[in-house]
PDB file of N, H, CA, C and O in Angstrom:
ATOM      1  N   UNK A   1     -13.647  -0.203  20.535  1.00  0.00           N
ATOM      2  CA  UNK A   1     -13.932  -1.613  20.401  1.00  0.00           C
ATOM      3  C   UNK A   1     -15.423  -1.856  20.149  1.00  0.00           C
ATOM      4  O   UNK A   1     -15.770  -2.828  19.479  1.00  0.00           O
ATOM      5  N   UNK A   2     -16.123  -1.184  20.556  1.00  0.00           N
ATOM      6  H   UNK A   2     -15.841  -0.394  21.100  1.00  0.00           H
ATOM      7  CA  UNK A   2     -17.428  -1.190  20.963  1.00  0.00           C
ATOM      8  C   UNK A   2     -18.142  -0.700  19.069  1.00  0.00           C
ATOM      9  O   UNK A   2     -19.029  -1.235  18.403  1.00  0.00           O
ATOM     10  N   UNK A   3     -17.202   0.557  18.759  1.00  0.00           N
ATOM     11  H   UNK A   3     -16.482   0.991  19.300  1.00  0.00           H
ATOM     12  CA  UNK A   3     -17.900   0.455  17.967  1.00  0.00           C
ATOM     13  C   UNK A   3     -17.884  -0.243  16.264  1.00  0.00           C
ATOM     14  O   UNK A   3     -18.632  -0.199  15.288  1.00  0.00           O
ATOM     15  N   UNK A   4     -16.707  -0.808  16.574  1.00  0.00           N
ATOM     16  H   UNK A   4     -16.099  -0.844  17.367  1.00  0.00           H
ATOM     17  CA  UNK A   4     -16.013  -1.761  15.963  1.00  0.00           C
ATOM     18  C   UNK A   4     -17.062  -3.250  15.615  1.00  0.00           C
ATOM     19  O   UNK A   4     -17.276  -3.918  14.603  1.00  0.00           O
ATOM     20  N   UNK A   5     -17.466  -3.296  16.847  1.00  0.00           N
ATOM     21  H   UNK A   5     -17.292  -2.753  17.669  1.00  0.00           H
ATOM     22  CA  UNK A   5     -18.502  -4.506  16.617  1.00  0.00           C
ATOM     23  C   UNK A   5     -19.618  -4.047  15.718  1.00  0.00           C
ATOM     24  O   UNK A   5     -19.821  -4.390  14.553  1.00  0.00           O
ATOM     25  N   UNK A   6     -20.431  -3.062  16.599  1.00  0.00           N
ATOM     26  H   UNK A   6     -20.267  -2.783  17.545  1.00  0.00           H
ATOM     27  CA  UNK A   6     -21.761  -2.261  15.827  1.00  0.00           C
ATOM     28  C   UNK A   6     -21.171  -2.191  14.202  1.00  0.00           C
ATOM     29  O   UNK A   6     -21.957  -2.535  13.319  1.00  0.00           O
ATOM     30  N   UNK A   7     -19.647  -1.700  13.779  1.00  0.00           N
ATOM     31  H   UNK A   7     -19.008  -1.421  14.497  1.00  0.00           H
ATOM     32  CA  UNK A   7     -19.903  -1.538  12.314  1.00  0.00           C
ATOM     33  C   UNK A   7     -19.981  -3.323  11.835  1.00  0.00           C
ATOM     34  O   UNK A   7     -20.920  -3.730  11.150  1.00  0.00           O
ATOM     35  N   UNK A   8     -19.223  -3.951  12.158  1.00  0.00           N
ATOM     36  H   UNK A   8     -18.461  -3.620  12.715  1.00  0.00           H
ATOM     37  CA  UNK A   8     -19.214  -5.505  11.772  1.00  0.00           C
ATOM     38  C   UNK A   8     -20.557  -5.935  11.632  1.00  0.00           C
ATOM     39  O   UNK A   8     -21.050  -6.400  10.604  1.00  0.00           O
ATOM     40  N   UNK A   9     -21.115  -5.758  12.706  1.00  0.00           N
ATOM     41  H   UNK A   9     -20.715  -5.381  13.540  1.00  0.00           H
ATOM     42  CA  UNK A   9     -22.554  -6.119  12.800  1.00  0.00           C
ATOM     43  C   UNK A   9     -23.493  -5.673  11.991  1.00  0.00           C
ATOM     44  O   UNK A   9     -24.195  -6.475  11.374  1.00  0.00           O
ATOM     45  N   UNK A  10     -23.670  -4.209  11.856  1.00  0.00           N
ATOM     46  H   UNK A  10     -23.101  -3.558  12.358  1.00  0.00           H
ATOM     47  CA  UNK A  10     -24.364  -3.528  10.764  1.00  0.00           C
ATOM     48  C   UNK A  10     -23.643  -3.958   9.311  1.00  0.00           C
ATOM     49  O   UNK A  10     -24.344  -4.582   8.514  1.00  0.00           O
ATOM     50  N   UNK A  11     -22.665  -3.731   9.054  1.00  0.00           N
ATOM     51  H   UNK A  11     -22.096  -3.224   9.702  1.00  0.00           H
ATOM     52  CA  UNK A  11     -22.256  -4.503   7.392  1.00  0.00           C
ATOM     53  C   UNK A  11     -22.942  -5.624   7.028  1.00  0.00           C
ATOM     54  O   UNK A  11     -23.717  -5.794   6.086  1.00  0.00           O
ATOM     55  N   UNK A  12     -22.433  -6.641   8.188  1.00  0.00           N
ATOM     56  H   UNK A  12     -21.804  -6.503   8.953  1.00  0.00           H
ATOM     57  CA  UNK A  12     -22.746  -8.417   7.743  1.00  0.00           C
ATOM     58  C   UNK A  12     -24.389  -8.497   7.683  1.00  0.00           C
ATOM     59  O   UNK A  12     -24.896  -9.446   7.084  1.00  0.00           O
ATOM     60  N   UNK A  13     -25.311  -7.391   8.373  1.00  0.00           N
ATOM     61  H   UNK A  13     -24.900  -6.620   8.860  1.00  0.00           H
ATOM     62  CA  UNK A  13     -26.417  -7.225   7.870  1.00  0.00           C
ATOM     63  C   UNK A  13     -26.972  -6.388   6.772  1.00  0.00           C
ATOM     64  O   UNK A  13     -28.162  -6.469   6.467  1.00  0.00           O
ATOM     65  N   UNK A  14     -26.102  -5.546   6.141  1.00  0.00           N
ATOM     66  H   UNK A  14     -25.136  -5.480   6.390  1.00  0.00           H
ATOM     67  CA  UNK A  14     -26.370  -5.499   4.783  1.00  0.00           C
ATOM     68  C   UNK A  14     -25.966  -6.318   3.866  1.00  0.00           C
ATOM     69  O   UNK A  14     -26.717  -6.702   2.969  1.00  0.00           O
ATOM     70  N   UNK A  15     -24.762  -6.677   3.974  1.00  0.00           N
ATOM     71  H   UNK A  15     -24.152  -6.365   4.702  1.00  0.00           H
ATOM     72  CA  UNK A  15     -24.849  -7.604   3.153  1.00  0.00           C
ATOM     73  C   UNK A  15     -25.333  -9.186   2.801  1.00  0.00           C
ATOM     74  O   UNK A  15     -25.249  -9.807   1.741  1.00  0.00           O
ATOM     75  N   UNK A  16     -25.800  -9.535   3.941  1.00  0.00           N
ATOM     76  H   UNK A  16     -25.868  -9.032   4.802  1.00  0.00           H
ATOM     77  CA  UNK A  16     -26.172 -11.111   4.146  1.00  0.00           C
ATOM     78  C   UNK A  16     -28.624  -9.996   3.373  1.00  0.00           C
ATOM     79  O   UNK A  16     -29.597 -10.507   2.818  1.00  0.00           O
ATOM     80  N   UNK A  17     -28.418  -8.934   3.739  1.00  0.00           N
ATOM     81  H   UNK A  17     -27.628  -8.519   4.190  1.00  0.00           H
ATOM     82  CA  UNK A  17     -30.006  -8.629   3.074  1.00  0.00           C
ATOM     83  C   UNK A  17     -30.252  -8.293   2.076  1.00  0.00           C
ATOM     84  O   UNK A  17     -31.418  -8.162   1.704  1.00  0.00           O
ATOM     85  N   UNK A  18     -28.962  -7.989   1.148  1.00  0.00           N
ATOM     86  H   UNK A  18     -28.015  -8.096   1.451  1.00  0.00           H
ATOM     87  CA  UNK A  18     -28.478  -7.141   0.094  1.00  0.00           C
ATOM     88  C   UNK A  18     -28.722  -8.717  -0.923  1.00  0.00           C
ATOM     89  O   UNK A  18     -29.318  -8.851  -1.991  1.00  0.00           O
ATOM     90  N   UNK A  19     -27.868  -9.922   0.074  1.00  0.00           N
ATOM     91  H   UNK A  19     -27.383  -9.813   0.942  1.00  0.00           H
ATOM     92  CA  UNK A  19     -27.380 -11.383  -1.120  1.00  0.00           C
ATOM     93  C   UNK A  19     -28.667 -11.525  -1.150  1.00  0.00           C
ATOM     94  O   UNK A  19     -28.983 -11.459  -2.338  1.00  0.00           O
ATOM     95  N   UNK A  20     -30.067 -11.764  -0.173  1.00  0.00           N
ATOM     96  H   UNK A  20     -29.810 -11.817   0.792  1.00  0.00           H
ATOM     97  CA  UNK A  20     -31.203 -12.542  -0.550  1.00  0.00           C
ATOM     98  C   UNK A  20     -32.410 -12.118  -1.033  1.00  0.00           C
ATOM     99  O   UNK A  20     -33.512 -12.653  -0.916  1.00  0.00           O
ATOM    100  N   UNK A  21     -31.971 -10.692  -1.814  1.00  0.00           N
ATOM    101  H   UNK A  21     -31.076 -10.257  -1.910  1.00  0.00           H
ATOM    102  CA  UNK A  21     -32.829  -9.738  -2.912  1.00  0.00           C
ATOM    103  C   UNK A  21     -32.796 -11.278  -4.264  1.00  0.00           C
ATOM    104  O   UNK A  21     -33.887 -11.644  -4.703  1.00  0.00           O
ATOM    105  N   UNK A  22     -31.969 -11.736  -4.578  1.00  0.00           N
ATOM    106  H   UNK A  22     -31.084 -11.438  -4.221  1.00  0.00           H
ATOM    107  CA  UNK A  22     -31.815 -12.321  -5.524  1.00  0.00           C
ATOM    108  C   UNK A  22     -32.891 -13.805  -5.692  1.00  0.00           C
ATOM    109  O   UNK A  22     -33.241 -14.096  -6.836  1.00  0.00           O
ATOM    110  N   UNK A  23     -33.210 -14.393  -4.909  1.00  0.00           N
ATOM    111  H   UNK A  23     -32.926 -14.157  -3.980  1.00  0.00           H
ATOM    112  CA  UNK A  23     -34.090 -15.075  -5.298  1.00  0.00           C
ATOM    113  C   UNK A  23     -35.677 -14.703  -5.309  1.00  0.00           C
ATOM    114  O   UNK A  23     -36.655 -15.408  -5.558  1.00  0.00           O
ATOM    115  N   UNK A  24     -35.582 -13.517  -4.994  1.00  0.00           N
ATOM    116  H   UNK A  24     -34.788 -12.944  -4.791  1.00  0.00           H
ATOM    117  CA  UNK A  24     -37.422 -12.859  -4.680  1.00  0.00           C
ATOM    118  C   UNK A  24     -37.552 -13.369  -6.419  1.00  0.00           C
ATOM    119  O   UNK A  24     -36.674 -13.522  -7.268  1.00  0.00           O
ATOM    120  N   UNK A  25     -38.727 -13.504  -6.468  1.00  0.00           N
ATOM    121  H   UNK A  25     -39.440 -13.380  -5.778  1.00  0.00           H
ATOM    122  CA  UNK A  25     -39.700 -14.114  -7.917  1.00  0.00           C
ATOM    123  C   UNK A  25     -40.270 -13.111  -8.552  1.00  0.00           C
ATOM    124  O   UNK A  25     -40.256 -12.859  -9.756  1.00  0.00           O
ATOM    125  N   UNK A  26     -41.015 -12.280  -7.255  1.00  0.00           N
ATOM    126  H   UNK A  26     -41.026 -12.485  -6.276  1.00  0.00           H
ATOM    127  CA  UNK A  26     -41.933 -11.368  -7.713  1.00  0.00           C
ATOM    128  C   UNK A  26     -41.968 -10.461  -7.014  1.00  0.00           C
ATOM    129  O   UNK A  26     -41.657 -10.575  -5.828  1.00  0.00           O
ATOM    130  N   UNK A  27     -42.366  -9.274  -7.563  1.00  0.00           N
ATOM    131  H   UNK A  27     -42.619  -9.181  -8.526  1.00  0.00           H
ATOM    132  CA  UNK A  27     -42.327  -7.615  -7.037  1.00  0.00           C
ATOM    133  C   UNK A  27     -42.727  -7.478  -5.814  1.00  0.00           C
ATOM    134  O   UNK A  27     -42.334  -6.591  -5.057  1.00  0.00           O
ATOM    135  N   UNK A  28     -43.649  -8.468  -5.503  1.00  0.00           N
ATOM    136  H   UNK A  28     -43.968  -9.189  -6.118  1.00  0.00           H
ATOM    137  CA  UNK A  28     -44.853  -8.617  -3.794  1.00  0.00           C
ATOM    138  C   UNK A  28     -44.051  -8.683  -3.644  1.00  0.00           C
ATOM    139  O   UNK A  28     -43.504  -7.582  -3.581  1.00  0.00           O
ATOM    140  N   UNK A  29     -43.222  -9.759  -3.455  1.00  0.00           N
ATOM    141  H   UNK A  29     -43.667 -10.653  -3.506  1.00  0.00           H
ATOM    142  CA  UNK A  29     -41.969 -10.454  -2.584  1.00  0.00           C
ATOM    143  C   UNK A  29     -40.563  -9.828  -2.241  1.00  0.00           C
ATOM    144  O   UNK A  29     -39.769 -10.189  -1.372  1.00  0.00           O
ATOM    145  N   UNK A  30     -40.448  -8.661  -3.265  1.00  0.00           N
ATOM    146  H   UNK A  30     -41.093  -8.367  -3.970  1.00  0.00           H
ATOM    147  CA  UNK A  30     -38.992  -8.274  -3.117  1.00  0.00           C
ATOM    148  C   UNK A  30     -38.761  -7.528  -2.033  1.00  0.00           C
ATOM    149  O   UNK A  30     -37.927  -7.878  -1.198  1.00  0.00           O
ATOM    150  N   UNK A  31     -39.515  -6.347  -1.913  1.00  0.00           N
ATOM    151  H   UNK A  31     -40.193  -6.063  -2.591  1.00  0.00           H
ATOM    152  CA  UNK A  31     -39.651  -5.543  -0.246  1.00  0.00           C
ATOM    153  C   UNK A  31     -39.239  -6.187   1.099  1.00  0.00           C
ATOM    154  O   UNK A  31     -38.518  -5.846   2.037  1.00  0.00           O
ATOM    155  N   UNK A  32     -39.933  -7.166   0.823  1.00  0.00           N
ATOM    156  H   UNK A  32     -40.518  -7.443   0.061  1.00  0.00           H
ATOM    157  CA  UNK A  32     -39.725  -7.924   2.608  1.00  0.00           C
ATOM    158  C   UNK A  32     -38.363  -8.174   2.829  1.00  0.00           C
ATOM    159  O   UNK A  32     -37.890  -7.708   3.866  1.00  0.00           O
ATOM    160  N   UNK A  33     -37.588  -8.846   2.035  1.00  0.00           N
ATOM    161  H   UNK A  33     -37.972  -9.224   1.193  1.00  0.00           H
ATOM    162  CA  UNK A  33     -35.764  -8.903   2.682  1.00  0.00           C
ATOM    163  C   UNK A  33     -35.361  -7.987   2.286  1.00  0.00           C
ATOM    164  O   UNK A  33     -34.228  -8.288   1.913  1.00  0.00           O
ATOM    165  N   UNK A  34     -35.591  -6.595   2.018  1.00  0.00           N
ATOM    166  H   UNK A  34     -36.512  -6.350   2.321  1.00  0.00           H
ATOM    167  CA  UNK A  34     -34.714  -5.588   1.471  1.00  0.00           C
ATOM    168  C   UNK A  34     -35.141  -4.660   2.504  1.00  0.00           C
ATOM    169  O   UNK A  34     -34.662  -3.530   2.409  1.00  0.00           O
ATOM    170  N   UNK A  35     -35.994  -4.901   3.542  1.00  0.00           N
ATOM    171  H   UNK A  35     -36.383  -5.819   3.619  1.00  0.00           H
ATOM    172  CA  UNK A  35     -36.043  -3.956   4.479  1.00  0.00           C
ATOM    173  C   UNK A  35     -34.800  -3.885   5.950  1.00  0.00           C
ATOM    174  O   UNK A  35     -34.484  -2.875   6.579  1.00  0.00           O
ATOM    175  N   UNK A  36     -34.302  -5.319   6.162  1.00  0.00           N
ATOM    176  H   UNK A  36     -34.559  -6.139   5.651  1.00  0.00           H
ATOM    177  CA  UNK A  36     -33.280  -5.269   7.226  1.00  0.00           C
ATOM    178  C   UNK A  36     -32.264  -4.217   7.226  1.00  0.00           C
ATOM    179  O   UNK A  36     -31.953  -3.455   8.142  1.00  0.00           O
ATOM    180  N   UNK A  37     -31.564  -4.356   5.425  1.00  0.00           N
ATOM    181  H   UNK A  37     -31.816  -4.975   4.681  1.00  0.00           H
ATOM    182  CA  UNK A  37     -30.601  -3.814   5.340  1.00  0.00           C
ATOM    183  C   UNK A  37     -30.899  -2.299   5.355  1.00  0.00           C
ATOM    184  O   UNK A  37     -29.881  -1.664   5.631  1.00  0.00           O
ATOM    185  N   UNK A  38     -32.124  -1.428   5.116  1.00  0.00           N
ATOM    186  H   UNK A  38     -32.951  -1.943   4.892  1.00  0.00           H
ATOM    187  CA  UNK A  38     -32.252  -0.304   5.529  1.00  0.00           C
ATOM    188  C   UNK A  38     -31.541   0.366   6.927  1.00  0.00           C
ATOM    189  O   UNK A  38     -30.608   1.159   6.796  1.00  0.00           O
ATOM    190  N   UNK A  39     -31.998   0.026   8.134  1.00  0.00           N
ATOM    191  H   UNK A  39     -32.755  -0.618   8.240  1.00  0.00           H
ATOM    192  CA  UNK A  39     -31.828   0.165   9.085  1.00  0.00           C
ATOM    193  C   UNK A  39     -30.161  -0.103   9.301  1.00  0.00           C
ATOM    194  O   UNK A  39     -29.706   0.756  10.057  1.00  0.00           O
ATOM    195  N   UNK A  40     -29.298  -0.915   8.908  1.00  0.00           N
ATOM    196  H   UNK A  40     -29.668  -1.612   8.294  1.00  0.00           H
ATOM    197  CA  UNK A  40     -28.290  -1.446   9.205  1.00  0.00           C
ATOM    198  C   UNK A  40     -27.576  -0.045   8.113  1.00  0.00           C
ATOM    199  O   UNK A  40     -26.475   0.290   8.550  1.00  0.00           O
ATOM    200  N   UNK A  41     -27.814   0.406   7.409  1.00  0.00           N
ATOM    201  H   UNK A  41     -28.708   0.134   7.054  1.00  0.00           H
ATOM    202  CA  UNK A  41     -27.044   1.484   6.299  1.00  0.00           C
ATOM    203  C   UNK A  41     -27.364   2.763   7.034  1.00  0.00           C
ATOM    204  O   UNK A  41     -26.641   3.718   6.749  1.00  0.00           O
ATOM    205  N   UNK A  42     -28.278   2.951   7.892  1.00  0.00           N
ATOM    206  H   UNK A  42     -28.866   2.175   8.124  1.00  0.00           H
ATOM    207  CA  UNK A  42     -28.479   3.778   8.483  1.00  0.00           C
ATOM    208  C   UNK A  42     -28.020   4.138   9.888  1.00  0.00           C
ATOM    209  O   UNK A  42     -27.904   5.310  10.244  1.00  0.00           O
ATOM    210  N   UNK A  43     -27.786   3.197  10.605  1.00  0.00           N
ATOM    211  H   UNK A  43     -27.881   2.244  10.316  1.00  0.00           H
ATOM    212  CA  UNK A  43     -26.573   2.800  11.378  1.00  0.00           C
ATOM    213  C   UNK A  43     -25.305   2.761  10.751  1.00  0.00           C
ATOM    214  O   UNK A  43     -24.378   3.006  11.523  1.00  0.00           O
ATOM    215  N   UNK A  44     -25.006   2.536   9.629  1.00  0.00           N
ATOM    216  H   UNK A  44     -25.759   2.337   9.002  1.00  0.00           H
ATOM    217  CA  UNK A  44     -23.776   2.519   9.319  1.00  0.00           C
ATOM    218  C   UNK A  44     -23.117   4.306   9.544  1.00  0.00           C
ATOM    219  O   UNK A  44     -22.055   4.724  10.006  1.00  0.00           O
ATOM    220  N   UNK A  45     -24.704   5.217   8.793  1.00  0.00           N
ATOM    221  H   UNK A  45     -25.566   4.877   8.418  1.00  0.00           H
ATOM    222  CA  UNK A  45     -24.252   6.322   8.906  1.00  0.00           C
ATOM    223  C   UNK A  45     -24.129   6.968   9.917  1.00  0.00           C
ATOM    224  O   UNK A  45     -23.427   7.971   9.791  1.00  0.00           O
ATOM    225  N   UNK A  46     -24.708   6.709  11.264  1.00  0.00           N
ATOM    226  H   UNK A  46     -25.279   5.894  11.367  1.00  0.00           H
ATOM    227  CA  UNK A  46     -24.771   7.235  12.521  1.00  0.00           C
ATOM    228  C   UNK A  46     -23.407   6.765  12.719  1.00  0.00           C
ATOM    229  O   UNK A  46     -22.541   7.633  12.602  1.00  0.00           O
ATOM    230  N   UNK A  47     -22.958   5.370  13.041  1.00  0.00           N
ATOM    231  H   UNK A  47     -23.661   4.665  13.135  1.00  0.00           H
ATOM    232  CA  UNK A  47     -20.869   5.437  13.351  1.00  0.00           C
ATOM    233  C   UNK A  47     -20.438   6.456  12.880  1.00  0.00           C
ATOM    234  O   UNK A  47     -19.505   6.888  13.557  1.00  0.00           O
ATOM    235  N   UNK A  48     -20.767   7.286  11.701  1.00  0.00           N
ATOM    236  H   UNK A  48     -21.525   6.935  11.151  1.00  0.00           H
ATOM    237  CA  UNK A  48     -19.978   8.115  10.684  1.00  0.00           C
ATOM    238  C   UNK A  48     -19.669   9.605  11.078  1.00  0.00           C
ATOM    239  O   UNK A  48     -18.945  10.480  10.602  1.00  0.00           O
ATOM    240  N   UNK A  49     -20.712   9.505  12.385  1.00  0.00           N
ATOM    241  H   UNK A  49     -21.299   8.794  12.771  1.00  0.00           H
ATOM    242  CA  UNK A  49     -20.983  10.847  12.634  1.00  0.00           C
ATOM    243  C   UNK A  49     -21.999  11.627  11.188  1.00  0.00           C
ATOM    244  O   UNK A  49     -22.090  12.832  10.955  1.00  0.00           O
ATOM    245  N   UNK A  50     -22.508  10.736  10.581  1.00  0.00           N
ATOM    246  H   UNK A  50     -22.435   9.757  10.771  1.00  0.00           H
ATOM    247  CA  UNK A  50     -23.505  11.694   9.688  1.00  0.00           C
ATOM    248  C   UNK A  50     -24.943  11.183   9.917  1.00  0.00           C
ATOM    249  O   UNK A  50     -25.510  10.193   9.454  1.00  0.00           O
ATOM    250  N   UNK A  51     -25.422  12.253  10.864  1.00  0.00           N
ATOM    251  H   UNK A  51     -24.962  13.057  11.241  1.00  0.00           H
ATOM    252  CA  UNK A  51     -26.540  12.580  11.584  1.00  0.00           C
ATOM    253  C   UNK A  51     -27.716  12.996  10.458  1.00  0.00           C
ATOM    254  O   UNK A  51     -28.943  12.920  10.523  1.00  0.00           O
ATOM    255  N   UNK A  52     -27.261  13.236   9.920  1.00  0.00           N
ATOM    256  H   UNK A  52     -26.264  13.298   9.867  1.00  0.00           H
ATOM    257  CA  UNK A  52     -27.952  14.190   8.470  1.00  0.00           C
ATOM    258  C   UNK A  52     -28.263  12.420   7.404  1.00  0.00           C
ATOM    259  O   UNK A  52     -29.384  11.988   7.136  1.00  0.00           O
ATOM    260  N   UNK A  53     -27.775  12.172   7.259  1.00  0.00           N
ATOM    261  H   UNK A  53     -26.864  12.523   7.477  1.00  0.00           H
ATOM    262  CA  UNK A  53     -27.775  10.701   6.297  1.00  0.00           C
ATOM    263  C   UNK A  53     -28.488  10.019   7.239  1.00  0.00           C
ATOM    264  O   UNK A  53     -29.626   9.687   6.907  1.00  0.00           O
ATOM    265  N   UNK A  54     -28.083   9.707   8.395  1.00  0.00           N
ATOM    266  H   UNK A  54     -27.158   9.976   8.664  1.00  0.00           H
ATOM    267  CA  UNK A  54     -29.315   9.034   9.150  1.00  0.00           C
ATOM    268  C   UNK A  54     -30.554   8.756   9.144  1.00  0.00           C
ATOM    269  O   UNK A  54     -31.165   7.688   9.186  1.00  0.00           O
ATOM    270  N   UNK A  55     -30.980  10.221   9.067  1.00  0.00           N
ATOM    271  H   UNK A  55     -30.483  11.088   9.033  1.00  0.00           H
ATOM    272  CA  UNK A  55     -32.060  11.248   9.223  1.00  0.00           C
ATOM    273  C   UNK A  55     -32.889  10.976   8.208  1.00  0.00           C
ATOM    274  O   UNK A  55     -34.087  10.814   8.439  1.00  0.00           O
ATOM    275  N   UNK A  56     -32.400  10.887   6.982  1.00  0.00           N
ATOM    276  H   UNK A  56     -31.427  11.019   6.795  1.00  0.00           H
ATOM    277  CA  UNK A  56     -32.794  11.158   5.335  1.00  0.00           C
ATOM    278  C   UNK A  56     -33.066   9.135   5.483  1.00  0.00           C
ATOM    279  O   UNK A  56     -34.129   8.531   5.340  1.00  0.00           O
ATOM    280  N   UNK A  57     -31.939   8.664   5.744  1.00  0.00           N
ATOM    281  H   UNK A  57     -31.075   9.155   5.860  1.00  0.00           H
ATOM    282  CA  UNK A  57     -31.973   7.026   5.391  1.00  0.00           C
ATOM    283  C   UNK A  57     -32.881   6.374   6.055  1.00  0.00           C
ATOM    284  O   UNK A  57     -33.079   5.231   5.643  1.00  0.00           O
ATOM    285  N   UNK A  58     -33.679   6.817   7.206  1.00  0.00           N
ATOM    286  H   UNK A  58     -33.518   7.745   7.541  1.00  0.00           H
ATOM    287  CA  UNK A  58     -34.540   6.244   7.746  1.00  0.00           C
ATOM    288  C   UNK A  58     -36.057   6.975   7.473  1.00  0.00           C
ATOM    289  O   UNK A  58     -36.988   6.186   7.639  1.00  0.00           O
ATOM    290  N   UNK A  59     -36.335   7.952   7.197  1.00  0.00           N
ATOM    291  H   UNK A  59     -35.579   8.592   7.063  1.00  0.00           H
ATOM    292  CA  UNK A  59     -37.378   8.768   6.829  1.00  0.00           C
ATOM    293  C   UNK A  59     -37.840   8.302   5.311  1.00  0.00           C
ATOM    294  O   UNK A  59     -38.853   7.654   5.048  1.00  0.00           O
ATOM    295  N   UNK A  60     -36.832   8.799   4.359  1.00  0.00           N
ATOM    296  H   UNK A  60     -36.009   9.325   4.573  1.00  0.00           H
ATOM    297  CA  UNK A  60     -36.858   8.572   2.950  1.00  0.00           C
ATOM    298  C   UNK A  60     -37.216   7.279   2.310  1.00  0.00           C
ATOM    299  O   UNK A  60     -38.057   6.948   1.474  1.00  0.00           O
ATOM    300  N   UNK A  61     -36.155   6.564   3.085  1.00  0.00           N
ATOM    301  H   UNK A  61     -35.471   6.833   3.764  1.00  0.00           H
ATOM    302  CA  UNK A  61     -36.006   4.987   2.340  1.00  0.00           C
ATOM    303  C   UNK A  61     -37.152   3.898   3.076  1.00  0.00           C
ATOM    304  O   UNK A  61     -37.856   3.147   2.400  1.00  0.00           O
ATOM    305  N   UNK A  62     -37.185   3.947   4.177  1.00  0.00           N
ATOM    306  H   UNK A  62     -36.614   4.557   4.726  1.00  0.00           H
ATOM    307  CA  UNK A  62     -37.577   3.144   5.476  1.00  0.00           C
ATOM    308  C   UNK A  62     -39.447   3.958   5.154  1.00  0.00           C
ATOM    309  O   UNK A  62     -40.430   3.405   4.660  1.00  0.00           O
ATOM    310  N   UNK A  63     -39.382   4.591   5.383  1.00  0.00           N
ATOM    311  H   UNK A  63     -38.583   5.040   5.784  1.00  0.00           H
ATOM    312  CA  UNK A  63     -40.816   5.500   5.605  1.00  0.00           C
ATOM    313  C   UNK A  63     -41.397   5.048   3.999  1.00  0.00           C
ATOM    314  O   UNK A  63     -41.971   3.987   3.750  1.00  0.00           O
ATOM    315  N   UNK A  64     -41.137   5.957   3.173  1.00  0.00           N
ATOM    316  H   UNK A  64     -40.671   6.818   3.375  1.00  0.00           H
ATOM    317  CA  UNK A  64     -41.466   5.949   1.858  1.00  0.00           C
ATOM    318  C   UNK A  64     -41.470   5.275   1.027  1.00  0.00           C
ATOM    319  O   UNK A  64     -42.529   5.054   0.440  1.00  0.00           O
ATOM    320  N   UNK A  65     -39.980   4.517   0.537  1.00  0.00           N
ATOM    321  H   UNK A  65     -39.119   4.696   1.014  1.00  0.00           H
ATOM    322  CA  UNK A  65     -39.956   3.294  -0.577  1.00  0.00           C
ATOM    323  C   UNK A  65     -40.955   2.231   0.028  1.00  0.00           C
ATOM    324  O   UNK A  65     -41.786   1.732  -0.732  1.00  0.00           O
ATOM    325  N   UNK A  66     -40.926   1.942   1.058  1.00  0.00           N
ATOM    326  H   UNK A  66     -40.251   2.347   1.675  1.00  0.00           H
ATOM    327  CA  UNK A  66     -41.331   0.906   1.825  1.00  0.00           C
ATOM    328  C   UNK A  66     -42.921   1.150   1.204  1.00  0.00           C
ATOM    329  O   UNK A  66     -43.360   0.726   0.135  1.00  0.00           O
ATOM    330  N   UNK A  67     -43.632   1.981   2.240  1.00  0.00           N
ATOM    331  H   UNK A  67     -43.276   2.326   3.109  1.00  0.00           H
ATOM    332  CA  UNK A  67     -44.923   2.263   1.704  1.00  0.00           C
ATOM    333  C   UNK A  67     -45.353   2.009   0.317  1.00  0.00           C
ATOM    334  O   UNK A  67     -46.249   1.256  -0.064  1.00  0.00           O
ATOM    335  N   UNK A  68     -44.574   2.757  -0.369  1.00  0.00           N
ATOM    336  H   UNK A  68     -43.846   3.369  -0.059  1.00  0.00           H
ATOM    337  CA  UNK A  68     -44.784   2.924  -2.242  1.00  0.00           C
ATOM    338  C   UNK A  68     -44.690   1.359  -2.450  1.00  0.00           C
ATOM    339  O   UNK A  68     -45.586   0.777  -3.063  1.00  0.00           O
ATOM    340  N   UNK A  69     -43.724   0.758  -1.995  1.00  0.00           N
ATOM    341  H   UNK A  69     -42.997   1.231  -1.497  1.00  0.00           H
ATOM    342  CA  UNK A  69     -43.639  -0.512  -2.589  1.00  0.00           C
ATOM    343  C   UNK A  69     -45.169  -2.082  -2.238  1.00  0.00           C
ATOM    344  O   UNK A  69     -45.558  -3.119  -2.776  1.00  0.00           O
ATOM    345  N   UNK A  70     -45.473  -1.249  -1.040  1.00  0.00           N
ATOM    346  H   UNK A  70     -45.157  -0.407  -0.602  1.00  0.00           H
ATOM    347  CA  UNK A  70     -46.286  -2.134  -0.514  1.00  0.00           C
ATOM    348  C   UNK A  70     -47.666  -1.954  -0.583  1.00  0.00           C
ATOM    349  O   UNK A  70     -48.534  -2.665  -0.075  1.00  0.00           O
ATOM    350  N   UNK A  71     -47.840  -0.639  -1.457  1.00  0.00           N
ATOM    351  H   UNK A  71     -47.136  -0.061  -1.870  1.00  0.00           H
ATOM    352  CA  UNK A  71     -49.597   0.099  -1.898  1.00  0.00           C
ATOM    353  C   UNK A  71     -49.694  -0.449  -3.182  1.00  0.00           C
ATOM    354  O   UNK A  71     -50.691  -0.236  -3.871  1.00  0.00           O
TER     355      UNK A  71
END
């Protein structure tokens, strides 16, 4: 039950961060709502038992795009 919620919860936060990529204007701007849904896809993969995707989705994406996008 428990983890039933956590996936509900993690989805409806990718996708409610995923819909409000669409009005960003400009490149400054696009990063900032596209960072929630990181974390929430990365949780998605921990329910999954994939420890390994976790690992990569929070290091890779979270660590790096982030940075690159914001230098």
């Amino acid at each position: 039950m428990l983890e039933t919620l956590f996936f509900y919860a993690f989805a409806a936060m990718t996708l409610l961060g995923r819909c409000s990529l669409s009005p960003c204007a400009t490149p400054s701007t696009a990063p900032s709502p596209s960072l929630p849904p990181w974390p929430a896809v990365a949780g998605l993969f921990l329910l999954q038992r994939a420890e390994f995707l976790f690992a990569v989705q929070i290091v890779l994406y979270i660590g790096g795009i982030m940075v690159l996008f914001l230098s």
